[in-house]
C-alpha positions in Angstrom: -3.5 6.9 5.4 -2.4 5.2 8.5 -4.9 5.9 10.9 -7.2 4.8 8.0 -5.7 1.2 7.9 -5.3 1.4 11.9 -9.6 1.7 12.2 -9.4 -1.0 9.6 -7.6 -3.5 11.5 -9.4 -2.0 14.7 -12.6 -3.4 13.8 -11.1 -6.7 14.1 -9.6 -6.2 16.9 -6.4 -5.7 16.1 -4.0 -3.1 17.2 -1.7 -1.2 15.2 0.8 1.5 15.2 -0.3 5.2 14.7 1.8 6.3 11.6 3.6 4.7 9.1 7.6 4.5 10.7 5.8 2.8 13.0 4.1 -0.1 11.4 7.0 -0.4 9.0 8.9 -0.7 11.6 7.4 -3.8 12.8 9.7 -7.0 12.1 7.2 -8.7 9.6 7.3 -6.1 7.5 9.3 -6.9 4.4 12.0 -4.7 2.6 11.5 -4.4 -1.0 13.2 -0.9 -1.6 16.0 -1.7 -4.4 13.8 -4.6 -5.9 12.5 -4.2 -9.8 8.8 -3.7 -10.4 8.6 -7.2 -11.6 10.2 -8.5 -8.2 8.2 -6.5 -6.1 4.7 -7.4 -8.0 6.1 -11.2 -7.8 6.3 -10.5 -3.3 2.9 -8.5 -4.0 1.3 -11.6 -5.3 3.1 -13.6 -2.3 1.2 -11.6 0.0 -2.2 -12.2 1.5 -5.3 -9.8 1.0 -5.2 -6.9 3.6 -1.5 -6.7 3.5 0.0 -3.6 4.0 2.1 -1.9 1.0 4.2 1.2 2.1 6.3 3.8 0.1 8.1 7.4 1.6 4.9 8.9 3.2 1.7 6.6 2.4 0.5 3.3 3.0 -2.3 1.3 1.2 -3.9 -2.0 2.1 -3.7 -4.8 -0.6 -7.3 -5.8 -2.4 -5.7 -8.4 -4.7 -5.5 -8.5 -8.6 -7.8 -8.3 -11.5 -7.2 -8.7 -14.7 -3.1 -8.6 -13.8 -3.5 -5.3 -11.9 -2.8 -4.9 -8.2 -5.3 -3.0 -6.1 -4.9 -1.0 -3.1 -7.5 0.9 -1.3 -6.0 3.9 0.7 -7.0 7.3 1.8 -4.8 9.9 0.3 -5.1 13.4 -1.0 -3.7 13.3 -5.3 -3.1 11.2 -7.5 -2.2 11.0 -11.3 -4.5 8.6 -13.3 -2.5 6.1 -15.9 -1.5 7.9 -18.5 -2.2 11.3 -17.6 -0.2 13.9 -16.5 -3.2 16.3 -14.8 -3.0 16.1 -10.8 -6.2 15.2 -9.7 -7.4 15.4 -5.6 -8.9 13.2 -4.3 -9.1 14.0 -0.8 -11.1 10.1 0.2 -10.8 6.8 0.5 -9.4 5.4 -2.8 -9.4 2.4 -4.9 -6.7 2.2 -7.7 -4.2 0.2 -9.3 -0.2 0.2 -8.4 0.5 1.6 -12.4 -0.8 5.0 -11.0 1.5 7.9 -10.9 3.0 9.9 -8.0 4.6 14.0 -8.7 8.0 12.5 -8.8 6.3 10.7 -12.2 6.9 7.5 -11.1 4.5 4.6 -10.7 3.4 3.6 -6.8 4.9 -0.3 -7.8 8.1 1.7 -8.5 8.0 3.7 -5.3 6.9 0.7 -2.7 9.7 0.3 -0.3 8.0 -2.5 1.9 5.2 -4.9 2.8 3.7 -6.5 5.9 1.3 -9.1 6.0 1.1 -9.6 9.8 0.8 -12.6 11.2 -1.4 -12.5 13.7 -2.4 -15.5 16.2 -5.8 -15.8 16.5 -6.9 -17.6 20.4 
């Protein structure tokens, strides 16, 4: 999932950090672990397009909302449709909405622990 949003940001010429520590790690990034699902959609819908969300071992690039979702696109392996308990692989690049379920059973809104929208000077 990193090295998927590094080739994103690549193509415009942007460096990132390899893995997700990293890029969390960066000072922009925002802490949101501890926050309610309503206070960390209301920092979500602070955030620009192309932001990075992260929880414990994933990270997924901001699409927007529809229809008072939030999208992420991401490349991961499972996932848990809403409202479904079956495990289904994936193993791709992914489009879904933060209402999704992880094993733990809990929602990927519930599980974010930070967000960076860099800030990026463009010369």
């Amino acid at each position: 999932c990193s090295l998927y949003v590094c080739l994103v940001y690549c193509c415009f010429g942007f460096s990132l950090p390899r893995n997700t520590n990293w890029q969390q790690a960066i000072p922009s990034c925002v802490n949101i672990s501890g926050k309610t699902d309503d206070e960390k959609t209301e920092e979500i819908k602070k955030s620009h397009v192309g932001s990075v969300l992260y929880f414990s071992g994933h990270e997924m690039m901001y699409l927007g909302r529809y229809k008072g979702r939030s999208y992420v696109i991401s490349a991961l392996g499972t996932v848990f449709d809403v409202g479904d308990t079956t495990k289904r692989s994936v193993y791709n690049v992914s489009i879904n909405t933060l209402d999704v379920r992880r094993s733990n059973g809990n929602t990927w809104l519930t599980n974010l622990k930070g967000i960076n929208s860099f800030r990026f000077e463009l010369k």
